[in-house]
C-alpha positions, 0 to 999 in steps of 0.5 A: 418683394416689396420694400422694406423701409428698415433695410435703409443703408444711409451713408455721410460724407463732407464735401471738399470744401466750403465751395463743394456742393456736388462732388461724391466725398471720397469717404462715406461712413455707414450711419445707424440712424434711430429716426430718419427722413430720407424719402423722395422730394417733389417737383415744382409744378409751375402752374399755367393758366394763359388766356385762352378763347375757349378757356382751355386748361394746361397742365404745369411746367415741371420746375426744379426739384423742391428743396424746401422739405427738411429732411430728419436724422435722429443719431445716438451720441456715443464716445470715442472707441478705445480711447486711452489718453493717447492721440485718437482720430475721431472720423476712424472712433466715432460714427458722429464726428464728421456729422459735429463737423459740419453742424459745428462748422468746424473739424475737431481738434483732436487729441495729439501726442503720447498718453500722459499721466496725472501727477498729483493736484490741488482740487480746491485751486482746480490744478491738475499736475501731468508729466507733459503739458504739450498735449493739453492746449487750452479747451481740451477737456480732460477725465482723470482718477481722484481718487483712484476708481473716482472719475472727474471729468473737467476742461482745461483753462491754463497751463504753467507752459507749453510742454514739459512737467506742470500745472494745468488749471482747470475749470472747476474744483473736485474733491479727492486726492488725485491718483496717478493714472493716464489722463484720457483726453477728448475730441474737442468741437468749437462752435466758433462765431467767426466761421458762417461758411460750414463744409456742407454734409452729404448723404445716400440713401439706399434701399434693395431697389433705389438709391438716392444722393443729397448733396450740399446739405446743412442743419443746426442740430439739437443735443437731447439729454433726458434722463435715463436714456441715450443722449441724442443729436437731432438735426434736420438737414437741407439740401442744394440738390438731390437726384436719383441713381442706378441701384447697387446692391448696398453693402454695410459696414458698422463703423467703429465707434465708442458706447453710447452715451447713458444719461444716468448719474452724471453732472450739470454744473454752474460754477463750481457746483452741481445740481440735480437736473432734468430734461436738459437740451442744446440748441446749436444756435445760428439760422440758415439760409439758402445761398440763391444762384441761378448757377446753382442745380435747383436755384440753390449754391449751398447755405450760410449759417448766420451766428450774429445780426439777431440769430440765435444763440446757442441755448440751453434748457434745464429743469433744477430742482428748487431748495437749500439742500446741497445740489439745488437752488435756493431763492436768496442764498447760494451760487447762483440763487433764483433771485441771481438767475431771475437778476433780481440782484441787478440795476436797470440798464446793467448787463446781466450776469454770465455763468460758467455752466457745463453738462457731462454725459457719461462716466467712463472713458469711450462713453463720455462727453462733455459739453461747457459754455463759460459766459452764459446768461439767464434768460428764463428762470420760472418755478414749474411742479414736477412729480409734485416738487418745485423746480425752476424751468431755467434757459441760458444763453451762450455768449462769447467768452473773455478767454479767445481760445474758448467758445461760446459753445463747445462739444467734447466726446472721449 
């Protein structure tokens, strides 16, 4: 029977360590990829021509095994499965958590601790009242009832203290009075610029008649918000080596997980304001490069994720729609304005302005994420027609924050 590509089963690790580019992780989850390339590398073939009297041709030497080819994974971001407040393991909820844990560089901090209930609140002065502070440390991000049946979803910028009854001071106003209700608590990725040393990834990929490992792989990855479909995390990995092995007969087994996110209905925010917005993307910011070692199996030992010296920053691109109605950007009035996002505003030789700027992607509980940079700066803001209306093509920049408990860019799912 010839084989079938969809009967693919692609199972991930994370290695041991940042060191770890070889061993078989002691737990694999079964992934449930929408795109994917996990096909056969080549040889290097190292071509001959010696000098020879009578002009005789040489085949090549077979070098290492080409590692230069980008393999794809295209994945749904779903939220956390049976999330309700209390403590929750993503690796055990989510089938994408160990994947944010290597392209993010580090392991979520996850929510600890005993559900806790929203008390009541100053939606204007952005405070939240809980029974316990002790579980929300600054940066977790949060989903509360206000008023009942009306969720919010914000993060968590200040405390009154590090346990007992009080105020947590989140990032942006909402309105409605606050419900008493469970305050569901998210899985919280930091993409922190200090750590270039990642855990690096590894895949198998089996099919009914062969099986393939990749080892010590690594990617930047790419979130895809367009509305009205899932929300997609697009990577594309490298690998320090890759080898073929005996076939099994592939087992699957679904991993738990929450619903996908739906791009419908839900926020981008600038400050405390929302806007109406579209084709919204997150590029993870940072450039690899190969870690070159004789000792390595193909000539390669692992990579290195450079996040300062000229790489890239994390950048978000966003189509808002240009006008003086509530949710879109006028030219000279409102925060912010064109003029304010284009800098107009400013001198020469000042710094530009930063924005507390945050995507949320779904409105429920297991369904949700949440995805903030609190310093980040314009830098493109151009009036594009779409469907016939003015809209502004606009990028940011994720720089890093005042606040050292934040990031330049974070990920939350819940």
């Amino acid at each position: 029977m010839s084989d079938q590509d969809s009967r693919l089963v692609l199972s991930f690790g994370k290695h041991a360590s940042a060191v770890d580019f070889s061993a078989t992780p002691g737990t694999l989850v079964h992934l449930l990829p929408e795109k994917w390339g996990f096909h056969s590398p080549s040889r290097v073939n190292l071509a001959r021509s010696p000098a020879h009297p009578q002009n005789r041709l040489f085949p090549g030497l077979a070098g290492p095994i080409d590692m230069s080819k980008a393999h794809e994974l295209e994945v749904i971001l779903r939220g956390l499965s049976g999330n309700t407040g209390a403590a929750i393991d993503p690796e055990t909820t989510n089938d994408t958590a160990r994947l944010l844990d290597v392209v993010m560089g580090t392991d979520s901090i996850d929510p600890a601790g005993a559900v806790t209930t929203a008390t009541g609140g100053t939606p204007a002065s952005r405070i939240l009242g809980v029974t316990e502070q002790a579980g929300f440390p600054v940066g977790i991000v949060v989903m509360f009832q206000a008023p009942a049946g009306t969720f919010h979803v914000r993060q968590v910028r200040a405390r009154a203290g590090a346990s007992g009854a009080g105020n947590l001071t989140l990032d942006r106003v909402w309105t409605g009075a606050v419900a008493t209700s469970n305050v569901i608590r998210f899985a919280r990725w930091r993409d922190d610029p200090a750590v270039h040393e990642h855990i690096h990834g590894f895949f198998r990929a089996e099919w009914t008649n062969d099986r393939r490992d990749y080892r010590g792989g690594m990617s930047r990855a790419t979130f895809d918000f367009t509305v009205g479909q899932y929300a997609r995390l697009m990577t594309s990995w490298m690998f320090t080596d890759v080898a073929d092995a005996a076939e099994l007969a592939p087992t699957f087994t679904e991993q738990t997980t929450g619903s996908g996110l739906v791009n419908v209905n839900n926020s981008f925010f600038i400050g405390d304001a929302a806007f109406y917005a579209t084709d919204l993307k997150i590029e993870l910011g940072g450039s690899m490069g190969a870690r070159g070692a004789s000792s390595g199996p193909q000539g390669v030992q692992g990579y290195r994720v450079t996040k300062g010296a000229g790489a890239p920053k994390t950048r978000y691109s966003v189509k808002l729609q240009r006008g003086v109605s509530a949710g879109e950007i006028a030219d000279s009035t409102g925060t912010p304005s064109m003029n304010s996002l284009q800098a107009w505003d400013k001198a020469l030789g000042d710094s530009y302005a930063t924005f507390d700027i945050a995507a949320q992607v779904g409105t429920v509980a297991g369904a949700c994420g949440y995805f903030p940079a609190q310093a980040a700066s314009c830098v493109k803001c151009e009036v594009v027609i779409v469907d016939g209306y003015k809209h502004l093509d606009v990028e940011f920049e994720c720089n890093s924050p005042s606040d050292v408990l934040l990031s330049p860019f974070e990920a939350h799912l819940g």
